[in-house]
Backbone and ligand atoms as CSV (ligand in chain L), in Angstrom:
chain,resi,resn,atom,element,x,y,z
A,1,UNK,N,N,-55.505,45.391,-115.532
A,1,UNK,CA,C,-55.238,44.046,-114.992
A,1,UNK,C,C,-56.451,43.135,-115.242
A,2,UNK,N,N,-56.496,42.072,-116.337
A,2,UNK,CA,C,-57.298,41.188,-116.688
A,2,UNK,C,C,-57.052,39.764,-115.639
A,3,UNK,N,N,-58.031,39.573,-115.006
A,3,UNK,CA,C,-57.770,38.158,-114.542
A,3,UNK,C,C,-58.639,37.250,-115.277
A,4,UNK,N,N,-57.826,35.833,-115.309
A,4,UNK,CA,C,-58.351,34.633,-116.150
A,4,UNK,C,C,-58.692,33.681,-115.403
A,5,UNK,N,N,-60.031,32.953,-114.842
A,5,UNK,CA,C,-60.393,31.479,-114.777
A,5,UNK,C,C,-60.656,30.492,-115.063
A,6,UNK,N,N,-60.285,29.650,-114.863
A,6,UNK,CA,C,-60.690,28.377,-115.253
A,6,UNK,C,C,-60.700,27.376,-114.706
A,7,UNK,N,N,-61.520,26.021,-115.260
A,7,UNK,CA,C,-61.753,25.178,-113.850
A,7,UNK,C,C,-61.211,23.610,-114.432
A,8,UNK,N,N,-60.992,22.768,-113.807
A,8,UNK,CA,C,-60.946,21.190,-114.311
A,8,UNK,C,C,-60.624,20.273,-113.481
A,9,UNK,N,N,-60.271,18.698,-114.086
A,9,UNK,CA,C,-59.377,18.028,-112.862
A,9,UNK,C,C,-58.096,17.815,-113.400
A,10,UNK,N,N,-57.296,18.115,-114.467
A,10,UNK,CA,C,-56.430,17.945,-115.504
A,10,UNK,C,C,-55.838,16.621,-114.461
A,11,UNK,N,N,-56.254,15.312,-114.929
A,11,UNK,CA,C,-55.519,14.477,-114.266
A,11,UNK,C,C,-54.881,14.024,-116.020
A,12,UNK,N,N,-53.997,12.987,-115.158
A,12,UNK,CA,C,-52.728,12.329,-116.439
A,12,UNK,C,C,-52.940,13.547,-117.658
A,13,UNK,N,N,-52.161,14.689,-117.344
A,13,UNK,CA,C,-51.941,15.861,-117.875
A,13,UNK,C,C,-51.535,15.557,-118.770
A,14,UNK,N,N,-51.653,16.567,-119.861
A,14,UNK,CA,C,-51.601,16.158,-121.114
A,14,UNK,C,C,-51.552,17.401,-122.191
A,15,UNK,N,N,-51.367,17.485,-123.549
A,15,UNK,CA,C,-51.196,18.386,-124.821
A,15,UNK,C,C,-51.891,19.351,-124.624
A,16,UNK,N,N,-53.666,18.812,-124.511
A,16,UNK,CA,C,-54.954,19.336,-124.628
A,16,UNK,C,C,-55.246,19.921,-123.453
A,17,UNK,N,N,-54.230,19.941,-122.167
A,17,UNK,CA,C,-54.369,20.892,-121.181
A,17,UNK,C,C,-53.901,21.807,-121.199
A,18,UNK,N,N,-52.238,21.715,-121.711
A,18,UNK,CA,C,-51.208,22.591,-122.177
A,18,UNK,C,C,-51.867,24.022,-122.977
A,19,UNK,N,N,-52.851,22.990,-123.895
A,19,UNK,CA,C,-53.144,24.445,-124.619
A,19,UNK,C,C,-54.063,25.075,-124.040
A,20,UNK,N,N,-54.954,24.642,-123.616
A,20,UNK,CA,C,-56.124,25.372,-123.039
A,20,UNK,C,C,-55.833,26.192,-121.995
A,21,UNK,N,N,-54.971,26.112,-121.448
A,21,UNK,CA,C,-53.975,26.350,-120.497
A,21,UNK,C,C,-53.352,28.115,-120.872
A,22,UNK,N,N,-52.496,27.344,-121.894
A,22,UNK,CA,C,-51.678,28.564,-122.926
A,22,UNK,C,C,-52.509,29.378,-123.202
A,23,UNK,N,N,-53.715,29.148,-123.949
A,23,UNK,CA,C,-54.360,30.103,-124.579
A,23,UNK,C,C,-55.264,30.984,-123.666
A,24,UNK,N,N,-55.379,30.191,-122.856
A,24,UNK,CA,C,-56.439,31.319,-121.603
A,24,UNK,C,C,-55.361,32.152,-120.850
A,25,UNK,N,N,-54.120,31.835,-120.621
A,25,UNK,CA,C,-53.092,32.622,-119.883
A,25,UNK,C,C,-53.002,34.216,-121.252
A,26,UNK,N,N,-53.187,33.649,-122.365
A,26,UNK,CA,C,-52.978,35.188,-123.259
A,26,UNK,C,C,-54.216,36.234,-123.265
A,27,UNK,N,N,-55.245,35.242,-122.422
A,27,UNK,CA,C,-56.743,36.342,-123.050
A,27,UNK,C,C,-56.563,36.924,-121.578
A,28,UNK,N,N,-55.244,37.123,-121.204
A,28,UNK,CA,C,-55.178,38.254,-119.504
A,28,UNK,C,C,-53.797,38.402,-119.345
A,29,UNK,N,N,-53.732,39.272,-117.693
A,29,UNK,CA,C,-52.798,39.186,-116.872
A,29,UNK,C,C,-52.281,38.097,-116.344
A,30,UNK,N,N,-53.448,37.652,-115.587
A,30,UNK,CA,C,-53.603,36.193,-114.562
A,30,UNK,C,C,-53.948,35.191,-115.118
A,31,UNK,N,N,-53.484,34.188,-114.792
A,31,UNK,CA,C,-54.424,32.838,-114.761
A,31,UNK,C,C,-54.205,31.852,-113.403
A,32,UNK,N,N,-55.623,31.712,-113.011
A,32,UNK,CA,C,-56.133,31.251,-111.607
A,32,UNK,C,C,-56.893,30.027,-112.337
A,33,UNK,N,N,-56.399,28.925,-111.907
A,33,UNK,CA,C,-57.033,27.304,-111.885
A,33,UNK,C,C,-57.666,27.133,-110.753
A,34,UNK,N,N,-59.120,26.395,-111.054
A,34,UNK,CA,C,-59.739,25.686,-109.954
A,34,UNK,C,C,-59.613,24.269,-110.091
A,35,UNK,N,N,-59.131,23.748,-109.655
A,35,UNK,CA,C,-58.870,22.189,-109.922
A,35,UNK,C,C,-59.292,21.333,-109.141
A,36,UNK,N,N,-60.316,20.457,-109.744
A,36,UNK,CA,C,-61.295,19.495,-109.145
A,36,UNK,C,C,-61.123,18.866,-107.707
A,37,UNK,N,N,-61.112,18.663,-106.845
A,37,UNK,CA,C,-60.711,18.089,-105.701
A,37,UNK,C,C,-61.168,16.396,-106.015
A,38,UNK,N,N,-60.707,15.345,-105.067
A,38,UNK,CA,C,-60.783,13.998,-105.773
A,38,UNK,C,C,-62.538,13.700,-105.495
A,39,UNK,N,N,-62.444,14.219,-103.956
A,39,UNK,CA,C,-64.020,14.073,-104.117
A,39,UNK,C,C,-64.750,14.563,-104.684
A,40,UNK,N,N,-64.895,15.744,-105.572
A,40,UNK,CA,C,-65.824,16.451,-106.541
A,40,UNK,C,C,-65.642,15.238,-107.473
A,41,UNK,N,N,-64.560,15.319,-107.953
A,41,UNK,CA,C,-64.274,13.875,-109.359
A,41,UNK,C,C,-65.237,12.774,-108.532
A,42,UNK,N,N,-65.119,12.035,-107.998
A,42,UNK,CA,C,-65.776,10.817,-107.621
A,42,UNK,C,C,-67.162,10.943,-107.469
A,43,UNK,N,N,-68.008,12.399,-107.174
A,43,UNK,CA,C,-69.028,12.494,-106.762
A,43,UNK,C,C,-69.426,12.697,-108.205
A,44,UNK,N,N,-69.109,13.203,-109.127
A,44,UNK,CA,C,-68.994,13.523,-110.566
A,44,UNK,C,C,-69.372,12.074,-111.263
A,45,UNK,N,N,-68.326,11.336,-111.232
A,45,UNK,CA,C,-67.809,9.952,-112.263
A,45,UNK,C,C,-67.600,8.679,-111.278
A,46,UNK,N,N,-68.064,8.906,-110.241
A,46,UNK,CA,C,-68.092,7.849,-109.506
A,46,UNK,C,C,-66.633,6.710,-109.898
A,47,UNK,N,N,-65.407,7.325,-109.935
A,47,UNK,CA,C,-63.944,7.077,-109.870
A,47,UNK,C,C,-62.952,8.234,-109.319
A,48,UNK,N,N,-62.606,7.782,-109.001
A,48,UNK,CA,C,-61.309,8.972,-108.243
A,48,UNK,C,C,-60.099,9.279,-109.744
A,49,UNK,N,N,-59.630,10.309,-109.419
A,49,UNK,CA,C,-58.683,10.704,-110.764
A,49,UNK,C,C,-57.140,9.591,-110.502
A,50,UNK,N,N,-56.492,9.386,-111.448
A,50,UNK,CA,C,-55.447,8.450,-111.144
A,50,UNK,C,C,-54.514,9.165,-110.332
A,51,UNK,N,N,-54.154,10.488,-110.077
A,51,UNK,CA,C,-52.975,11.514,-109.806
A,51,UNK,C,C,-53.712,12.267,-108.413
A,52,UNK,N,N,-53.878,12.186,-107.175
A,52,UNK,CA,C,-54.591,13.170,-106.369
A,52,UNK,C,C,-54.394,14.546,-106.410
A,53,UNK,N,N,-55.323,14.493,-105.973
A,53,UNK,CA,C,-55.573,16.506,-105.939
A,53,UNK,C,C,-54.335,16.747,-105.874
A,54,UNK,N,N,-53.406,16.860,-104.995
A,54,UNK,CA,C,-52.036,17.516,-104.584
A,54,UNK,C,C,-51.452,17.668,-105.777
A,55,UNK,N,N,-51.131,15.875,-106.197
A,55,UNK,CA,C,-50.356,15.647,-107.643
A,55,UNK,C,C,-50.619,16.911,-108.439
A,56,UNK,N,N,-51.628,16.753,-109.209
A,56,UNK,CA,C,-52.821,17.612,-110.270
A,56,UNK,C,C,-52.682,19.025,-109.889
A,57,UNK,N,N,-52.692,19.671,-108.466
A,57,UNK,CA,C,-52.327,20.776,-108.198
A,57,UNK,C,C,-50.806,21.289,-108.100
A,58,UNK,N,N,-49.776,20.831,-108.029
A,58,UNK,CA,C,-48.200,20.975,-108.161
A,58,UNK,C,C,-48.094,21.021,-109.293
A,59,UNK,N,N,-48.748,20.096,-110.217
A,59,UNK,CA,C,-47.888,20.054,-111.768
A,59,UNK,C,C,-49.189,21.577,-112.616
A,60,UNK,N,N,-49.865,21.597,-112.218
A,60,UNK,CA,C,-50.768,22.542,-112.632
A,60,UNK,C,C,-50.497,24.768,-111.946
A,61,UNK,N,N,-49.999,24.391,-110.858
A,61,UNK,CA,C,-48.957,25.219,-110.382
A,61,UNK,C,C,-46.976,25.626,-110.814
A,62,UNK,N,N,-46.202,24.297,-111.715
A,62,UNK,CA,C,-45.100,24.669,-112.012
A,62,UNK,C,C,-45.287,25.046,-113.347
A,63,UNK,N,N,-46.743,24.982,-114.093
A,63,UNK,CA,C,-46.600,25.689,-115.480
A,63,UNK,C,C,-46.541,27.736,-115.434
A,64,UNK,N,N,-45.941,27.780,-116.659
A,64,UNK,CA,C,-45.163,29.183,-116.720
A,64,UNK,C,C,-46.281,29.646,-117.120
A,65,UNK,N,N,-47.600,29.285,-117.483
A,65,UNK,CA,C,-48.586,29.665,-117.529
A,65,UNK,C,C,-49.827,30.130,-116.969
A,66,UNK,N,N,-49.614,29.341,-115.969
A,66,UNK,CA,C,-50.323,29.408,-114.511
A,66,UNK,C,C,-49.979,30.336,-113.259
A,67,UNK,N,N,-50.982,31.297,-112.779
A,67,UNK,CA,C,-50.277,32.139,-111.903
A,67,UNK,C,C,-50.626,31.450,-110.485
A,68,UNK,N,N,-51.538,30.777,-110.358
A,68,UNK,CA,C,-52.002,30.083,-109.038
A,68,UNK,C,C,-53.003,29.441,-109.154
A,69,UNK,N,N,-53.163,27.867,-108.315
A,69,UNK,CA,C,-54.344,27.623,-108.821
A,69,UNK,C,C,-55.087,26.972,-106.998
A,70,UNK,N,N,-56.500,26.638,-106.895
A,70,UNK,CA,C,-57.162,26.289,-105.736
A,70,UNK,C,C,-57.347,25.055,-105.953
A,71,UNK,N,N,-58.238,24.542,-105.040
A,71,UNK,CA,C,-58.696,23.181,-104.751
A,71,UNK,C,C,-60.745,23.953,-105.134
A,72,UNK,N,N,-61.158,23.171,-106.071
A,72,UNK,CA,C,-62.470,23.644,-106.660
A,72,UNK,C,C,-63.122,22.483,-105.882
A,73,UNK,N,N,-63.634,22.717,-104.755
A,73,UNK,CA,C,-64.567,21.668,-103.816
A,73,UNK,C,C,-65.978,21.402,-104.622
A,74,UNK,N,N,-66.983,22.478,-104.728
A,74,UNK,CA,C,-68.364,21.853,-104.991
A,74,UNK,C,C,-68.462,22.632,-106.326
A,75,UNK,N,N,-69.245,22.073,-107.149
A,75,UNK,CA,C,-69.601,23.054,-108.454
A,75,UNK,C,C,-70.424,24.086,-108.208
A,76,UNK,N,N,-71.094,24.038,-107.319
A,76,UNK,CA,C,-72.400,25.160,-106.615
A,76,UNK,C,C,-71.643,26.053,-106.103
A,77,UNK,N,N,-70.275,26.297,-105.727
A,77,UNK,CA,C,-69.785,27.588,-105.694
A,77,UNK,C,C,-69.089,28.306,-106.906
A,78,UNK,N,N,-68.799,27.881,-107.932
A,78,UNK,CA,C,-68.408,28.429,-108.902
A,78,UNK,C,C,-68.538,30.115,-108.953
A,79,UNK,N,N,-69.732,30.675,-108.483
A,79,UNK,CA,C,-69.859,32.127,-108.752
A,79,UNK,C,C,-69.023,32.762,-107.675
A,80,UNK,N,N,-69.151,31.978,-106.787
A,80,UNK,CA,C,-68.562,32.282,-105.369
A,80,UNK,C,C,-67.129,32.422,-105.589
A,81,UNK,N,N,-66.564,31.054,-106.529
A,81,UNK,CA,C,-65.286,30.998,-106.648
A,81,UNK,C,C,-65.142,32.516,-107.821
A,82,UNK,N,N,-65.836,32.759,-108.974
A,82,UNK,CA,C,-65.232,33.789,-109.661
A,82,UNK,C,C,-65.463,35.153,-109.233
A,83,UNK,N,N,-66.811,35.542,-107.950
A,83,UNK,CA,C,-66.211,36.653,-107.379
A,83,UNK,C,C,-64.880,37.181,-106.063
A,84,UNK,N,N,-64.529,35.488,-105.744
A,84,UNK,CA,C,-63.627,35.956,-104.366
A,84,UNK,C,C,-62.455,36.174,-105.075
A,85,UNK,N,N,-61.918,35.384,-106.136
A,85,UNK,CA,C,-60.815,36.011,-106.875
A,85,UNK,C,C,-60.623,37.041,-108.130
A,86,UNK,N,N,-62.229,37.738,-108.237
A,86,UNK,CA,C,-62.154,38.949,-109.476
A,86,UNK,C,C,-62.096,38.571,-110.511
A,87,UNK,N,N,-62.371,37.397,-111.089
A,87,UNK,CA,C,-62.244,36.597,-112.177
A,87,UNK,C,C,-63.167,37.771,-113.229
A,88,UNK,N,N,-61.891,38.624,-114.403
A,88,UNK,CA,C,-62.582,39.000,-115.291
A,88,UNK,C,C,-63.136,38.247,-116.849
A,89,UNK,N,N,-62.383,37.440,-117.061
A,89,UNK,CA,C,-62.776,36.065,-117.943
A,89,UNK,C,C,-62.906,34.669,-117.164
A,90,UNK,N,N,-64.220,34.098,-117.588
A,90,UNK,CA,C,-64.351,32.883,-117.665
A,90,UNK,C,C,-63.793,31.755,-118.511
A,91,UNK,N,N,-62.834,31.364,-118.783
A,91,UNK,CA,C,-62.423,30.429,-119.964
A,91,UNK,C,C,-62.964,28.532,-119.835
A,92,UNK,N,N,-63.871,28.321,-120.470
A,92,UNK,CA,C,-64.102,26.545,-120.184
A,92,UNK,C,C,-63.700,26.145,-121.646
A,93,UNK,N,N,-63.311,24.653,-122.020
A,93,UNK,CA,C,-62.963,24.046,-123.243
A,93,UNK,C,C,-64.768,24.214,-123.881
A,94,UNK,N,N,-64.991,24.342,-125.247
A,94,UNK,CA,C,-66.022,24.042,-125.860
A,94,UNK,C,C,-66.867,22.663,-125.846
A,95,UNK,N,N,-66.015,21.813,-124.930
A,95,UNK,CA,C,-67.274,20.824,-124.790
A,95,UNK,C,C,-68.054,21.241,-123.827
A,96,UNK,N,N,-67.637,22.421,-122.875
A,96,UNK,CA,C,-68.841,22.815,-121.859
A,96,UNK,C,C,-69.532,23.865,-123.059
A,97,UNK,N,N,-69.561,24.105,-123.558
A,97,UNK,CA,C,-70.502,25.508,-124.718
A,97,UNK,C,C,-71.798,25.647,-123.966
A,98,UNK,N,N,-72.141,26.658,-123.464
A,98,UNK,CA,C,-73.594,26.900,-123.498
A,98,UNK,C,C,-73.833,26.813,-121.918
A,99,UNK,N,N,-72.798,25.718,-121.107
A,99,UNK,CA,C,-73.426,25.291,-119.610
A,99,UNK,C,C,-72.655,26.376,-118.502
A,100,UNK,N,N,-71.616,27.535,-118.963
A,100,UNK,CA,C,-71.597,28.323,-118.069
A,100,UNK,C,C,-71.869,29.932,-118.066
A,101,UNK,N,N,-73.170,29.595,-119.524
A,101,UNK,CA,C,-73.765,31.062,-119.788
A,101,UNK,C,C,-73.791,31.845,-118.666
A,102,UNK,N,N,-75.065,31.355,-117.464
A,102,UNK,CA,C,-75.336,31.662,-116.382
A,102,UNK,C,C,-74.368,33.130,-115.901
A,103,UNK,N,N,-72.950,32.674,-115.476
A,103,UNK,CA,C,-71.995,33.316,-115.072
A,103,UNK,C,C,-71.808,34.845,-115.972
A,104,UNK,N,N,-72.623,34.942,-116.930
A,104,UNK,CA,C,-71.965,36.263,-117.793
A,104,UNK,C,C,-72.197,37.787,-117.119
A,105,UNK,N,N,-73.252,37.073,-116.254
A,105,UNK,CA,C,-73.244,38.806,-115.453
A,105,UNK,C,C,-72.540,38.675,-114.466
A,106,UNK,N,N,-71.551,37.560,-114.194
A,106,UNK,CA,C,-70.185,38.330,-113.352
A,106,UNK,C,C,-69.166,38.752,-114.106
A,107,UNK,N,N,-68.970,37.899,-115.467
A,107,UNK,CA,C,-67.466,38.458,-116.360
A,107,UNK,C,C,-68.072,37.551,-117.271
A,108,UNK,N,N,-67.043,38.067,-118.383
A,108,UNK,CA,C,-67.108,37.655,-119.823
A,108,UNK,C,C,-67.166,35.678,-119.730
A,109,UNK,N,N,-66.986,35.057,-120.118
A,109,UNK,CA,C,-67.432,33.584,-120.550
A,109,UNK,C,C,-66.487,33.191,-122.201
A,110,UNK,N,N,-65.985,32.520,-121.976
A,110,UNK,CA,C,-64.886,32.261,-123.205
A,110,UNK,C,C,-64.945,30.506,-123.217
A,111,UNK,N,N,-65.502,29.732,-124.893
A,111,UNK,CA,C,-65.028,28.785,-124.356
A,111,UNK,C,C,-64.322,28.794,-125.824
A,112,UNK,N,N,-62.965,27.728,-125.488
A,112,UNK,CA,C,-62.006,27.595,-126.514
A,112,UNK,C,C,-62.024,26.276,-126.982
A,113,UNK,N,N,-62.006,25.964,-128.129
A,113,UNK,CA,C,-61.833,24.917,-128.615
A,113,UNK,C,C,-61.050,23.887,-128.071
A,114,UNK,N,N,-61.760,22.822,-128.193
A,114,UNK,CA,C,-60.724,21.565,-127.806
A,114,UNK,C,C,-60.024,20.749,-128.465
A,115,UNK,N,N,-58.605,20.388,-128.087
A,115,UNK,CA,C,-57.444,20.173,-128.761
A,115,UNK,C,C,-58.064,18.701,-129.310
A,116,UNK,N,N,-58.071,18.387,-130.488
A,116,UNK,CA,C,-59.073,17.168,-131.009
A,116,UNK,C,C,-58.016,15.957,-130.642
A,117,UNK,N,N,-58.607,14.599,-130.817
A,117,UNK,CA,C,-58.255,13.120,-130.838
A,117,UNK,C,C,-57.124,13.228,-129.513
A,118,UNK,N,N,-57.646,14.094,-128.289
A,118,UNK,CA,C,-56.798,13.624,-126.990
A,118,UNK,C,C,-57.593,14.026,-125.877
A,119,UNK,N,N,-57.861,12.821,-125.034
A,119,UNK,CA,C,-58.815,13.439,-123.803
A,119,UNK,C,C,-57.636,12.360,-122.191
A,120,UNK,N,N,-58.273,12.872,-121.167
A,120,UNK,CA,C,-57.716,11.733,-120.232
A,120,UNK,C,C,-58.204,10.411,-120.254
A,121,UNK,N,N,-59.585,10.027,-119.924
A,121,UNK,CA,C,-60.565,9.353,-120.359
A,121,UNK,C,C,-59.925,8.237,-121.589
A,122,UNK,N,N,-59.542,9.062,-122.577
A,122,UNK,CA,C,-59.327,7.886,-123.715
A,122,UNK,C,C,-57.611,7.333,-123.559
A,123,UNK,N,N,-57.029,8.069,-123.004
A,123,UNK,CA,C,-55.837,8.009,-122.389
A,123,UNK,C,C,-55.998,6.589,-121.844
A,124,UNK,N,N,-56.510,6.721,-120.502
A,124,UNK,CA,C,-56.821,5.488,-119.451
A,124,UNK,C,C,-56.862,4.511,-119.908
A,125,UNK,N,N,-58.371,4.469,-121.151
A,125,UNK,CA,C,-58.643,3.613,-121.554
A,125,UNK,C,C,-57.833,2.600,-122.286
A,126,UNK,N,N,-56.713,3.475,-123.225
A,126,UNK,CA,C,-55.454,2.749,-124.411
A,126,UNK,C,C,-54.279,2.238,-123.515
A,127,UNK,N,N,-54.491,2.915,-122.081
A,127,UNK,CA,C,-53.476,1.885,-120.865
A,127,UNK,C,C,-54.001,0.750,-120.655
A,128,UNK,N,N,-55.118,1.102,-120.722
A,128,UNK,CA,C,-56.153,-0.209,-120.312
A,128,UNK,C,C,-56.079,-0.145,-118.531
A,129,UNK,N,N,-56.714,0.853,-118.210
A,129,UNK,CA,C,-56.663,1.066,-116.287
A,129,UNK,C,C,-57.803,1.103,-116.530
A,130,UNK,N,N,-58.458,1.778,-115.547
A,130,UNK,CA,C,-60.362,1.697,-115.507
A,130,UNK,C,C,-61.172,1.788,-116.074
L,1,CTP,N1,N,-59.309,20.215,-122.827
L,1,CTP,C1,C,-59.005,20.664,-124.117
L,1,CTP,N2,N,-58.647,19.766,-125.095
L,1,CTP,C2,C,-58.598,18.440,-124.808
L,1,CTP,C3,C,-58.903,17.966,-123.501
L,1,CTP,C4,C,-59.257,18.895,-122.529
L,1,CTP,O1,O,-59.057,21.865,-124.392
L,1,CTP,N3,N,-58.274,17.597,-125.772
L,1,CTP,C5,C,-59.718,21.175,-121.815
L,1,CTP,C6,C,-61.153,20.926,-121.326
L,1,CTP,O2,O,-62.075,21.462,-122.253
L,1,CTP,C7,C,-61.139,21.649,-120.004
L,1,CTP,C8,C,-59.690,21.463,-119.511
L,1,CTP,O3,O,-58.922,21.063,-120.666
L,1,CTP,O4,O,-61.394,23.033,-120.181
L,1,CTP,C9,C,-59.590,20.394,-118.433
L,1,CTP,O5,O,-60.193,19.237,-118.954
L,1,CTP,P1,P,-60.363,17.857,-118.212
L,1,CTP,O6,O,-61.796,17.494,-118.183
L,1,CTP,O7,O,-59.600,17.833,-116.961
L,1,CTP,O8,O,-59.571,16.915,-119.277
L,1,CTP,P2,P,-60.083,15.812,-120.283
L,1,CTP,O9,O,-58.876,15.302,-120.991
L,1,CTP,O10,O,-61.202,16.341,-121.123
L,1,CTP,O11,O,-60.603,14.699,-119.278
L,1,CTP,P3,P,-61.770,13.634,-119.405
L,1,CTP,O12,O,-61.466,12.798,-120.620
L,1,CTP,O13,O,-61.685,12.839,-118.118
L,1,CTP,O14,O,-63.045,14.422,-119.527
């Protein structure tokens, strides 16, 4: 039994979640999401995500990919978060590369490529919202 983690705020969900998503659900059994809470985002980017936590957590919970996911409060628990649920892979997208080495002496560390020319961020921006 391989369990899979991973963390984000997947707000205005999208392709490039889908996969990252997909592909970390195959490197296991499980896949367990930590998903940003609005105040981590705001304390982060000083903006709140367009979709609240709840939103972001329901639609991140009805994928067939997803076995369950939390509310990821502070980044300073991260280790905390991958030993209370046995997290045997770490999975982050490759724009984190390198920033969740740290973690390798709890479980493996995987980061996967990111799905190119789609982010939320640039999303927003081509709505023209914040
Ligand atoms: N991700 C990905 N490919 C993309 C966008 C995101 O693989 N094109 C991955 C990220 O690397 C991360 C996860 O999806 O592991 C959640 O990313 P998140 O930061 O919520 O999404 P972004 O679209 O990158 O949002 P933003 O533009 O606000 O940073």
């Amino acid at each position: 039994m391989r369990t899979v983690i991973t963390f984000g705020t997947f707000d205005v969900f999208h392709v490039g979640h889908i996969n990252l998503l997909q592909r970390a659900s195959a490197l296991g059994d499980t896949l367990i999401v930590g998903v940003s809470t609005d105040e981590l985002n705001y304390n982060k980017k000083q903006r709140y995500p367009i979709y609240n936590q709840e939103s972001r957590a329901k639609i991140i919970n009805s994928l067939r990919y997803v076995n369950f996911c939390f509310f990821e409060e502070s980044l300073e628990k991260k280790a905390d978060y991958l030993i209370y649920y046995g997290a045997d892979v770490l999975v982050m997208g490759d724009d984190w590369k390198g920033k969740f080495d740290q973690f390798s002496e709890i479980c493996e560390v995987i980061y996967l490529p990111r799905t190119p020319s789609i982010s939320t961020t640039e999303i927003i921006e081509v709505i023209g919202g914040n």
